[in-house]
N, CA and C atoms as an extended XYZ file, in Angstrom:
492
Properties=species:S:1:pos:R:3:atomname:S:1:resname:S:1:resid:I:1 pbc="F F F"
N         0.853       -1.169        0.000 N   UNK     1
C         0.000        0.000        0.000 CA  UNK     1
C         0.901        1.235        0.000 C   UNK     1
N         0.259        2.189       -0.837 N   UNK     2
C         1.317        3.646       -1.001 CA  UNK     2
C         0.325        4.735       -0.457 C   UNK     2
N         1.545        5.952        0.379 N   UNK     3
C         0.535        7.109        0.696 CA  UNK     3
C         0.984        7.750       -0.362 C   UNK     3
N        -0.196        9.115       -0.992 N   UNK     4
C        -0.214        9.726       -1.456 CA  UNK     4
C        -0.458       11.190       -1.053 C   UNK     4
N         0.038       12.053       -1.717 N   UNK     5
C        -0.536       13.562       -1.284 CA  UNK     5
C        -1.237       14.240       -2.507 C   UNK     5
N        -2.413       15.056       -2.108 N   UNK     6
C        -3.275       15.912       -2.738 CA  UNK     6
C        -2.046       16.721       -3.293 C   UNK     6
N        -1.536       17.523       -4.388 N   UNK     7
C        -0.653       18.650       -4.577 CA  UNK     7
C        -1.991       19.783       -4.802 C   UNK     7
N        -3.579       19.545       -5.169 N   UNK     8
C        -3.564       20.616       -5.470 CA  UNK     8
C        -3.963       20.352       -7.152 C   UNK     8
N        -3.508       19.369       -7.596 N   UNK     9
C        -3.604       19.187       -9.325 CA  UNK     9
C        -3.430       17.913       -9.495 C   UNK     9
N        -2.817       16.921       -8.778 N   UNK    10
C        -2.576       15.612       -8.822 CA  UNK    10
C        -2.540       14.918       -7.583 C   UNK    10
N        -2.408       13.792       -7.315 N   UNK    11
C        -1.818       12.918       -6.435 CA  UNK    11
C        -0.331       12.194       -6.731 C   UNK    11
N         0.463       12.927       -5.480 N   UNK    12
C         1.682       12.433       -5.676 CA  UNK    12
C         1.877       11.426       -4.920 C   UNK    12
N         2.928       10.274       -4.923 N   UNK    13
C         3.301        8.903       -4.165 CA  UNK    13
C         4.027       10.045       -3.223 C   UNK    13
N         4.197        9.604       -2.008 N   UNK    14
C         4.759       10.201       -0.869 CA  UNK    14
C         6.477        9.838       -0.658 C   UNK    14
N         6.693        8.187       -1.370 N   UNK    15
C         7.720        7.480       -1.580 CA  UNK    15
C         7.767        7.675       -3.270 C   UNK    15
N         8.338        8.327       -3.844 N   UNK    16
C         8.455        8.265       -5.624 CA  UNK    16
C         9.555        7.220       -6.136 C   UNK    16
N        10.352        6.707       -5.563 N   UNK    17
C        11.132        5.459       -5.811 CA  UNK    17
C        10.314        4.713       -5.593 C   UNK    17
N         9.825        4.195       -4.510 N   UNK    18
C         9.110        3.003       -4.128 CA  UNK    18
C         7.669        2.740       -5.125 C   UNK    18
N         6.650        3.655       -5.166 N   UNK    19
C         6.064        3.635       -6.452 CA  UNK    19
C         6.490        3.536       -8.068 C   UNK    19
N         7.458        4.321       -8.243 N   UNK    20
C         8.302        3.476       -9.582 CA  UNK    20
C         8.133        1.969       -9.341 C   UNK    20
N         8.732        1.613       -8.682 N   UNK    21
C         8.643        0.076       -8.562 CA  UNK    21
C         7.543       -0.458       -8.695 C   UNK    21
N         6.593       -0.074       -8.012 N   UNK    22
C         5.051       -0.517       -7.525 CA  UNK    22
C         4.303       -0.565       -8.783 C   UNK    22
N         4.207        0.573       -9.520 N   UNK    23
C         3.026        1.431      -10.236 CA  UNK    23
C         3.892        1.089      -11.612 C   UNK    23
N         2.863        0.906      -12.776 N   UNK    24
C         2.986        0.767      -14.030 CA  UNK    24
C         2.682        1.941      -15.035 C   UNK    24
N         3.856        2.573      -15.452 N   UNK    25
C         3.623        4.167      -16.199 CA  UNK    25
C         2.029        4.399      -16.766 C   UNK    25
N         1.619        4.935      -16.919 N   UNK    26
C         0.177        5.261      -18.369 CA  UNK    26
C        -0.904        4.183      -17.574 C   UNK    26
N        -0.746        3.256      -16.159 N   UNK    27
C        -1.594        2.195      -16.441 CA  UNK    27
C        -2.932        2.779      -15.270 C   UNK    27
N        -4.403        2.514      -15.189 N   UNK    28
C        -4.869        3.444      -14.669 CA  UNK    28
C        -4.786        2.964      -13.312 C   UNK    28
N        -5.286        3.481      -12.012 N   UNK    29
C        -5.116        3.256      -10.830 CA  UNK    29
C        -6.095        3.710      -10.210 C   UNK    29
N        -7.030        3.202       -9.199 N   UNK    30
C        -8.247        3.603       -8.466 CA  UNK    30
C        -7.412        3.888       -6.918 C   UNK    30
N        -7.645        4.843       -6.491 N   UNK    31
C        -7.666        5.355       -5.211 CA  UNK    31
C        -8.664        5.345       -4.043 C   UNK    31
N        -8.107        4.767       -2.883 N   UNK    32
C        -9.523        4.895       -1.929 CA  UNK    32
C        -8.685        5.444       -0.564 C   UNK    32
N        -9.562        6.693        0.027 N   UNK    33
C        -9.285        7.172        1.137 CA  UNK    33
C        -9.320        6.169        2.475 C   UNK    33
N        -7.860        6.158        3.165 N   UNK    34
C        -8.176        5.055        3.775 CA  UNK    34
C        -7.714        5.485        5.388 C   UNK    34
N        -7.908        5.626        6.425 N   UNK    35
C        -7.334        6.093        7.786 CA  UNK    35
C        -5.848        5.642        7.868 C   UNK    35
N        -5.192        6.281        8.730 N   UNK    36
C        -4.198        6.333        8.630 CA  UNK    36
C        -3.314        5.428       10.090 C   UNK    36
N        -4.572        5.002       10.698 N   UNK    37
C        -4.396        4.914       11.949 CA  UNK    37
C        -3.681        3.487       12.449 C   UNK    37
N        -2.812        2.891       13.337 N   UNK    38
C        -2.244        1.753       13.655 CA  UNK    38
C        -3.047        0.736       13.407 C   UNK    38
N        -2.416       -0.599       12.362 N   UNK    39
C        -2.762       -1.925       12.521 CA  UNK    39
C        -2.868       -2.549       13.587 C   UNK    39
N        -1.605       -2.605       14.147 N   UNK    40
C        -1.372       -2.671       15.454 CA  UNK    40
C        -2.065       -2.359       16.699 C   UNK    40
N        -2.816       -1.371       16.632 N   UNK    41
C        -4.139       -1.022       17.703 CA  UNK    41
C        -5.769       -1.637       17.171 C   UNK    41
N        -5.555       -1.889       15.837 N   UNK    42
C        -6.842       -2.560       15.602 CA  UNK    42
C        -6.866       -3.692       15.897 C   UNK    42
N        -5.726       -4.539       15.516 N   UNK    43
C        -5.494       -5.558       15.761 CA  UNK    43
C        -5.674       -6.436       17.926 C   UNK    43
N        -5.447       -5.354       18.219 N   UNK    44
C        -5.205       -5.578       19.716 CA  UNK    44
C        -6.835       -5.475       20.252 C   UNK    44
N        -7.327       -4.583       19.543 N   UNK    45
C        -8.673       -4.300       20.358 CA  UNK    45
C        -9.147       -5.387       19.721 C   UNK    45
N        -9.594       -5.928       18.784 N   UNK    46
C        -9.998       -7.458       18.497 CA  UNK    46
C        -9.775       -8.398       19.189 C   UNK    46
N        -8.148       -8.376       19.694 N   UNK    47
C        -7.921       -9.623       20.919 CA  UNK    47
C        -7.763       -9.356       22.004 C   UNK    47
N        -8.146       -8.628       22.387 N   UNK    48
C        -8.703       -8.349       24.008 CA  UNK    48
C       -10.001       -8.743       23.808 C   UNK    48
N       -11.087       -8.078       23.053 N   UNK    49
C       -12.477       -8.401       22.458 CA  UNK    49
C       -12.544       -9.651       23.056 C   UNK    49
N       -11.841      -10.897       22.118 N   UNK    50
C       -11.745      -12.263       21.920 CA  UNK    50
C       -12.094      -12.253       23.650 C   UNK    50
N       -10.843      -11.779       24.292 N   UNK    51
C       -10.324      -12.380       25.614 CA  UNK    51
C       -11.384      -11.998       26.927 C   UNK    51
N       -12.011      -10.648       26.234 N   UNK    52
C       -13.336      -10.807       27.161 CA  UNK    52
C       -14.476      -11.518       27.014 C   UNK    52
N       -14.840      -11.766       25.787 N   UNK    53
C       -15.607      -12.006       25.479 CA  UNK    53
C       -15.723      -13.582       26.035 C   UNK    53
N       -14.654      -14.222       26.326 N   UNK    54
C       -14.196      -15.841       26.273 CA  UNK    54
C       -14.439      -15.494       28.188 C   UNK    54
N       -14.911      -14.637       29.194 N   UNK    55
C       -14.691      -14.296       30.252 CA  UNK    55
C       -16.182      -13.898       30.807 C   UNK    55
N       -16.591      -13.475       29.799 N   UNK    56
C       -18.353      -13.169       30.248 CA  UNK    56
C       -19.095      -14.338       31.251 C   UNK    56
N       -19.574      -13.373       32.165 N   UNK    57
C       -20.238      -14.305       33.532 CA  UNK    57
C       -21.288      -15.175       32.634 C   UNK    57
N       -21.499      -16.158       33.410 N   UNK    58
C       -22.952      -17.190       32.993 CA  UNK    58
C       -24.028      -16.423       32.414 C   UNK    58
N       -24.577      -15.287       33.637 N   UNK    59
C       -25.771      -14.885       33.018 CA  UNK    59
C       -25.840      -13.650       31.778 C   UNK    59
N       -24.469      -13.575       31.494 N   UNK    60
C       -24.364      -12.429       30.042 CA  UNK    60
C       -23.996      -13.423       28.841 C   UNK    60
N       -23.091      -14.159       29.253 N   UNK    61
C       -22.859      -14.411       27.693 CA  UNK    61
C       -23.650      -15.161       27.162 C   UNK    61
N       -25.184      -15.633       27.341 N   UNK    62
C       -25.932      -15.693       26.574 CA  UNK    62
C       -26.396      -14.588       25.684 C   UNK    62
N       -26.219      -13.375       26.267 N   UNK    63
C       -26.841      -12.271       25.307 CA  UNK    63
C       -25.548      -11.917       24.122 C   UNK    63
N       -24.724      -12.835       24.132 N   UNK    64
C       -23.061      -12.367       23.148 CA  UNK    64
C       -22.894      -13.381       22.692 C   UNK    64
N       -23.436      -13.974       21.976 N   UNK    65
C       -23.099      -15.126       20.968 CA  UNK    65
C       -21.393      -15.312       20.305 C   UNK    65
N       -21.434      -13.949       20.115 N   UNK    66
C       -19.750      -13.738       19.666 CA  UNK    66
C       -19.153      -12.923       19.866 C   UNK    66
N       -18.046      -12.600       19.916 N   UNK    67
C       -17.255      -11.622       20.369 CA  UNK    67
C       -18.021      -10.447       19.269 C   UNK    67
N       -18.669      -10.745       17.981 N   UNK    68
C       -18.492       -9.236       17.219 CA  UNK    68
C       -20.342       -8.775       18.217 C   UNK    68
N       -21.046      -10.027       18.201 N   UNK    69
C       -22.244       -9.473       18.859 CA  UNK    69
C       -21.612       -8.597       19.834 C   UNK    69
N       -20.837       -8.676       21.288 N   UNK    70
C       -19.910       -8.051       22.267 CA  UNK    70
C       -19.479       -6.769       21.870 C   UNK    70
N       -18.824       -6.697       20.890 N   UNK    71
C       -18.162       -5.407       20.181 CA  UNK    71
C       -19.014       -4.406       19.983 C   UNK    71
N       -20.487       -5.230       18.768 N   UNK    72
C       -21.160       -4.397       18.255 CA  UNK    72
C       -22.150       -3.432       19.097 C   UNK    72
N       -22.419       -4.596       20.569 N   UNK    73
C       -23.073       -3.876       21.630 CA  UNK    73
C       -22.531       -3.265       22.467 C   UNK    73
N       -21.509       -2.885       22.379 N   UNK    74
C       -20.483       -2.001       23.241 CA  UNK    74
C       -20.446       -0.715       22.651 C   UNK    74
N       -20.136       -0.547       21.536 N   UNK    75
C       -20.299        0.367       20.107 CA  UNK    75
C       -21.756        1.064       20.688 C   UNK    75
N       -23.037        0.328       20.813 N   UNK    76
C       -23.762        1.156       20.369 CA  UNK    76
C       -24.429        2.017       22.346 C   UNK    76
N       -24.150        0.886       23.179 N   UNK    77
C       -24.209        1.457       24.593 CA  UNK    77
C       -23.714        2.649       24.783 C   UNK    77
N       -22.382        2.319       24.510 N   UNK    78
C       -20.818        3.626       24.469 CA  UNK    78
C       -21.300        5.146       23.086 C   UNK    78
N       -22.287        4.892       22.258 N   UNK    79
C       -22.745        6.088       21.878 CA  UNK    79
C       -22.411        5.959       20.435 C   UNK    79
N       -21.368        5.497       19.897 N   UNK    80
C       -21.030        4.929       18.597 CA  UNK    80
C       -21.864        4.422       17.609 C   UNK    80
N       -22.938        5.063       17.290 N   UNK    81
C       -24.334        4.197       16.826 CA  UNK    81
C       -24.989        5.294       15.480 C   UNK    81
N       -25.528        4.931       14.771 N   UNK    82
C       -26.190        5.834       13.628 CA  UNK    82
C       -27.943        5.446       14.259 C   UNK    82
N       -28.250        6.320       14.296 N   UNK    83
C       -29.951        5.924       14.718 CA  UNK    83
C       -31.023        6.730       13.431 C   UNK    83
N       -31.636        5.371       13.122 N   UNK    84
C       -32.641        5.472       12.170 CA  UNK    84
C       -33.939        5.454       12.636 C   UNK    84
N       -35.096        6.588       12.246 N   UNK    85
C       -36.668        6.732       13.127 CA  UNK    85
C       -36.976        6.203       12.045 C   UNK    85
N       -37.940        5.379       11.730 N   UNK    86
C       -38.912        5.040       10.239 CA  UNK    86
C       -40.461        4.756       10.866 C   UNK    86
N       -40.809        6.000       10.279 N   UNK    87
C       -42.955        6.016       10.666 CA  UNK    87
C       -43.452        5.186        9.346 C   UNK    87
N       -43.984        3.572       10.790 N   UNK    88
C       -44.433        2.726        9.710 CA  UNK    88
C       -45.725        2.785        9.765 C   UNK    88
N       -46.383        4.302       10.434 N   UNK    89
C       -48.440        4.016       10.243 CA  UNK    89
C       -48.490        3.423       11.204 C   UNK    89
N       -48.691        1.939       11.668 N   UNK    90
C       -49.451        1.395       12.605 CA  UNK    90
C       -48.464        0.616       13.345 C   UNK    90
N       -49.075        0.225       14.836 N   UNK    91
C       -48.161       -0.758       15.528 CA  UNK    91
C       -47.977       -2.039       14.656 C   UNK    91
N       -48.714       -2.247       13.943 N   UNK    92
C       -48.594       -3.471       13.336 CA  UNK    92
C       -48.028       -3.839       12.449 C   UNK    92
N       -47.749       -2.698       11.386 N   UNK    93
C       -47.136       -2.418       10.275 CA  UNK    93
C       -45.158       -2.093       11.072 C   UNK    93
N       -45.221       -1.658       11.998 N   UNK    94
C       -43.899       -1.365       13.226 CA  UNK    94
C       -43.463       -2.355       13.020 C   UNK    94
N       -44.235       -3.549       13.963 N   UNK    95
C       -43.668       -4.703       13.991 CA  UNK    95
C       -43.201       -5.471       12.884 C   UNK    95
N       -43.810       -5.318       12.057 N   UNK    96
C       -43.485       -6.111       10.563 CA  UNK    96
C       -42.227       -5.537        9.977 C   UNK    96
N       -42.064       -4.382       10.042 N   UNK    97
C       -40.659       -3.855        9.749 CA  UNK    97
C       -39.695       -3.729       10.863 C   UNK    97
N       -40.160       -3.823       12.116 N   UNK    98
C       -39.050       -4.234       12.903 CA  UNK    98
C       -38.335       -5.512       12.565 C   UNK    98
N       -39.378       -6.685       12.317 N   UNK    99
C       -39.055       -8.316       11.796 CA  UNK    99
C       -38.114       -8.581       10.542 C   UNK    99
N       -38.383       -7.530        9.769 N   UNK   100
C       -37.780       -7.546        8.715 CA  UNK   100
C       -36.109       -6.807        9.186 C   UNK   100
N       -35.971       -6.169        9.994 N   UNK   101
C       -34.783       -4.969       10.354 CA  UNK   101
C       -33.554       -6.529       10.948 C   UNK   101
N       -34.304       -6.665       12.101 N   UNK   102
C       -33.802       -7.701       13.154 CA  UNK   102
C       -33.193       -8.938       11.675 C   UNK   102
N       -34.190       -9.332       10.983 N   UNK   103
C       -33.660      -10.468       10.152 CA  UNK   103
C       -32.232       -9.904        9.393 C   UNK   103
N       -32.323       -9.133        8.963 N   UNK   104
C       -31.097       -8.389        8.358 CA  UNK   104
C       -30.188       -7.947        8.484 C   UNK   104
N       -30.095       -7.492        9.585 N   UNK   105
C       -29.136       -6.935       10.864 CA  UNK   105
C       -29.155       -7.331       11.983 C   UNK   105
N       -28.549       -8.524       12.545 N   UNK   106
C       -28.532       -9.686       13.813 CA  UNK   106
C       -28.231       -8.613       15.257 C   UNK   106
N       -27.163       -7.576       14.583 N   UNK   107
C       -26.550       -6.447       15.638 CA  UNK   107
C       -27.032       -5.005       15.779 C   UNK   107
N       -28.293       -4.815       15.380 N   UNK   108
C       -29.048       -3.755       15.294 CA  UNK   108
C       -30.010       -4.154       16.310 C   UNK   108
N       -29.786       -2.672       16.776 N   UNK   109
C       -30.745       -2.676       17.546 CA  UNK   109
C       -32.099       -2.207       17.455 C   UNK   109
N       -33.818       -2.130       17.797 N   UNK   110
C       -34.434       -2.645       17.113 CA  UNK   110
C       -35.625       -1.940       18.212 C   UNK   110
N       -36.330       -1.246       18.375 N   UNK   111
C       -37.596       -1.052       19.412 CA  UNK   111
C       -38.510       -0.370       18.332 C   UNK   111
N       -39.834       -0.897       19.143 N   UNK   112
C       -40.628       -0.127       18.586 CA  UNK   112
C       -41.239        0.674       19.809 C   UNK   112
N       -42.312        1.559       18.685 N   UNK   113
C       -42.856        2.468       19.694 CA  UNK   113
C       -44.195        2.987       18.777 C   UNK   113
N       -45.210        2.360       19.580 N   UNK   114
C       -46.166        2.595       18.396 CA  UNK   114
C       -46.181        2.379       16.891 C   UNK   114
N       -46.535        3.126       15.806 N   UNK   115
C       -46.146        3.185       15.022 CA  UNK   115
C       -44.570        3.624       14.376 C   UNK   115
N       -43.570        3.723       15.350 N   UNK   116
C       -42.529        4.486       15.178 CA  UNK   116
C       -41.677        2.881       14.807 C   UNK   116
N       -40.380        2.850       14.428 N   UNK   117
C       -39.539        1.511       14.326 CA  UNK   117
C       -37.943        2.820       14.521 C   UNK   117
N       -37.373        2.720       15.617 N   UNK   118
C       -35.992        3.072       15.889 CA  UNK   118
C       -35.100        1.581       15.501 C   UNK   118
N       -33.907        1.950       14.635 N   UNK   119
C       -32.997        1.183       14.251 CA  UNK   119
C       -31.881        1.935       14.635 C   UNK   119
N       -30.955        0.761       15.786 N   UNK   120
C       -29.803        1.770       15.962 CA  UNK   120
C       -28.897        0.766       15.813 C   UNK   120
N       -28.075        1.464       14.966 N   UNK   121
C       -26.873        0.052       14.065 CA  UNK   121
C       -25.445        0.694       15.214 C   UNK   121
N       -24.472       -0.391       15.197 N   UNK   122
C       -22.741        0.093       15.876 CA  UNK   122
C       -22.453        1.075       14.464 C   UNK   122
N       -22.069        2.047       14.917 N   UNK   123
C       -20.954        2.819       13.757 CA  UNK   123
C       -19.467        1.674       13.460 C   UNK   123
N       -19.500        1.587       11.917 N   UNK   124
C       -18.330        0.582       11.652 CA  UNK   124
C       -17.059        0.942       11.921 C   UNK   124
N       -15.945        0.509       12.621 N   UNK   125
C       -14.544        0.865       12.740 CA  UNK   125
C       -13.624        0.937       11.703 C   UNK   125
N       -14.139        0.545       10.589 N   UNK   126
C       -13.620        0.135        9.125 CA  UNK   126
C       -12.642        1.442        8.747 C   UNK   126
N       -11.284        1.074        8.263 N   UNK   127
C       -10.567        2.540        7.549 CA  UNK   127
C       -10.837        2.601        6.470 C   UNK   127
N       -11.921        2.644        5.845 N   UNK   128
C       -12.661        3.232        4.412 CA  UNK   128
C       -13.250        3.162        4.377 C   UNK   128
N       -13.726        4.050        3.138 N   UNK   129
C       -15.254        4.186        2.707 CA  UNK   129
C       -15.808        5.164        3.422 C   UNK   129
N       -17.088        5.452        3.262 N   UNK   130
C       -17.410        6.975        3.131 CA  UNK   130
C       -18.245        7.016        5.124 C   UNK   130
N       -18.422        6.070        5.697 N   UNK   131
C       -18.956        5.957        7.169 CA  UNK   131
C       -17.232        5.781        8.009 C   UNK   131
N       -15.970        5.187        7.400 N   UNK   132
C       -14.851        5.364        8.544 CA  UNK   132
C       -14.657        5.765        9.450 C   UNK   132
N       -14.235        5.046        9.983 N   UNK   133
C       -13.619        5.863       11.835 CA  UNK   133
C       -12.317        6.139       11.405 C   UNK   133
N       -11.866        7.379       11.644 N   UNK   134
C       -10.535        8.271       11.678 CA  UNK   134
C        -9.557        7.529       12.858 C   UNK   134
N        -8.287        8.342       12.966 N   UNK   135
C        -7.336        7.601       13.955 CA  UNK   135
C        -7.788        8.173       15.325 C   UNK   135
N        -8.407        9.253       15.527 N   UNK   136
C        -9.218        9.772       16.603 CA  UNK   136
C       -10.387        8.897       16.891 C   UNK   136
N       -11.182        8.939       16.398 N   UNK   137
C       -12.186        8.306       16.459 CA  UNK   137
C       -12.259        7.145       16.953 C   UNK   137
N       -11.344        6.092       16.491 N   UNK   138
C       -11.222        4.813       16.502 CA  UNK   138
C       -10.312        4.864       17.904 C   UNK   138
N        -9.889        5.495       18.218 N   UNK   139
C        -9.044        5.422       19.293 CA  UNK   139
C       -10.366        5.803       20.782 C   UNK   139
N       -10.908        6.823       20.593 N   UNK   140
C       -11.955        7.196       21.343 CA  UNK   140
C       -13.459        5.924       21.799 C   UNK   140
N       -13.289        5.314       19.964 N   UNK   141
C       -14.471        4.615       20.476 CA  UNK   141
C       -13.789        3.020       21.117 C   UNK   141
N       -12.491        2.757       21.166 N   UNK   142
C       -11.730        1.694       21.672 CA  UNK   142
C       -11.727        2.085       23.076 C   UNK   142
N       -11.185        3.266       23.638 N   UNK   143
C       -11.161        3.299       24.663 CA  UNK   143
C       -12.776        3.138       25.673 C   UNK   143
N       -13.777        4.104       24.942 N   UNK   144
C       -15.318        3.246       25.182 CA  UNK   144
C       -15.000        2.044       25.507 C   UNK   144
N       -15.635        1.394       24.535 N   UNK   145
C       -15.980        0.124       24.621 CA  UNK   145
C       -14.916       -0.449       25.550 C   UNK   145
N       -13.938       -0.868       25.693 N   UNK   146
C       -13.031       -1.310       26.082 CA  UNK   146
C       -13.394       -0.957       28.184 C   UNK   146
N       -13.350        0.333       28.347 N   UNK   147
C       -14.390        0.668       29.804 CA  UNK   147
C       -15.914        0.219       30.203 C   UNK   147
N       -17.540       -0.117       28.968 N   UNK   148
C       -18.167       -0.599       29.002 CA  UNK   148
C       -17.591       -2.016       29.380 C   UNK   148
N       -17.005       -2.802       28.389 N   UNK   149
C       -16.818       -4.175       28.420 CA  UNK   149
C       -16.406       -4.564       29.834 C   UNK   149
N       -15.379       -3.850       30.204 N   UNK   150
C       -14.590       -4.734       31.453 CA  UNK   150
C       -15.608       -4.207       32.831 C   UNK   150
N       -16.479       -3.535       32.989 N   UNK   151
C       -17.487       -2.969       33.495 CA  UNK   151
C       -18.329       -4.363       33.614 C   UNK   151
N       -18.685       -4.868       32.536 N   UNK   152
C       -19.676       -6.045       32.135 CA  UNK   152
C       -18.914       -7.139       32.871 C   UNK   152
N       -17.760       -7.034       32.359 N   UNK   153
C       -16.929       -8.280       33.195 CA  UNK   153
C       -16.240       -8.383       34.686 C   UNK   153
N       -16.405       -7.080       35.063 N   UNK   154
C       -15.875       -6.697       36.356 CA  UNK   154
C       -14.518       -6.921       36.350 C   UNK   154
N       -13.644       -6.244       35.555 N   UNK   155
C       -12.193       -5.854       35.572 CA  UNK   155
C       -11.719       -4.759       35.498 C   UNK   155
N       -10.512       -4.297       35.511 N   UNK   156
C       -10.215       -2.583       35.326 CA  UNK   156
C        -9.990       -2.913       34.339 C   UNK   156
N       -10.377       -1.781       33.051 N   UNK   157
C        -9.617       -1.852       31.897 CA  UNK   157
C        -8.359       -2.003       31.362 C   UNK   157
N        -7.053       -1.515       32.041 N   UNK   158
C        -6.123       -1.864       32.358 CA  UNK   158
C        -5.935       -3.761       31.453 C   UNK   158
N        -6.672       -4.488       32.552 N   UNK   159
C        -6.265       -5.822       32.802 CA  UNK   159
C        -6.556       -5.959       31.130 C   UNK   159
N        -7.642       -5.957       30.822 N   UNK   160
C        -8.004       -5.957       29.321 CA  UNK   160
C        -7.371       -5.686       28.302 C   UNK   160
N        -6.438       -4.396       28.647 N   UNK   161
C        -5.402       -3.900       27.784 CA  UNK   161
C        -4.782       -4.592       27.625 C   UNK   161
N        -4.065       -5.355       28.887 N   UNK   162
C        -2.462       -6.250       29.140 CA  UNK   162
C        -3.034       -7.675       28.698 C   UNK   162
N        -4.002       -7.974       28.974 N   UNK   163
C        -4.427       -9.095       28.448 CA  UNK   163
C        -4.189       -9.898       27.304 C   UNK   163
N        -4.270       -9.050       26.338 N   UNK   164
C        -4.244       -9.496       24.809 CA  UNK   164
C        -2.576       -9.131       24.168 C   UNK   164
């Protein structure tokens, strides 16, 4: 993978030797904005994830099937969440599109309210694409979750950190 810089009129390789090598003169090339932020910290908050998740008391980890169910509900407790209102007319017509929400999205969350249907999805941690978490961001919503979780598990976060 190569960084590039905006000049303003083009995109330049940040390394121009190393792209010589890489890149094929005249040949075309798609670009995608991608965070800039440590592998290395994504990587870690996944296996701590794992390591709590493998730690959940009797009466929770039925509600965490998997560590990403764990993640995704940490995400959206901790505030990290996109929330969708959709007026479906009737309680009944609610429910039917709640049924349909829940089937589609296992990690969405899902109430109704009268005729109202609230959908509240985890914001994705993903470094691309046009919803990304930045190196701020991703760092902010790690440290969240990471204080929810060990909360759930009754540890200091700390231990969670060193854990993995």
């Amino acid at each position: 993978m190569e960084a590039f810089v905006w000049t303003g009129e083009a995109m330049a390789p940040v390394r121009l030797q190393r792209a010589s090598k890489t890149f094929v003169k005249n040949r075309r090339y798609w670009l995608e904005e991608v965070s800039d932020r440590s592998w290395i910290s994504h990587d870690h908050q996944f296996a701590w994830i794992e390591q709590a998740w493998q730690s959940l008391p009797e009466g929770v980890a039925d509600t965490f099937p998997t560590p990403e169910h764990l993640r995704k509900a940490a995400l959206i407790a901790t505030g990290w969440h996109r929330e969708k209102i959709v007026d479906a007319g009737t309680a009944a017509a609610a429910a039917r599109v709640a049924a349909y929400v829940r089937a589609e999205d296992e990690f969405a969350l899902v109430k109704t309210r009268g005729g109202t249907v609230i959908v509240i999805k985890a914001r994705s941690q993903r470094t691309h694409g046009a919803d990304r978490m930045d190196k701020d961001e991703f760092q902010r919503s790690k440290d969240a979750i990471m204080g929810w979780i060990s909360t759930l598990i009754g540890v200091e976060p700390e231990e969670l950190r060193d854990q993995a």
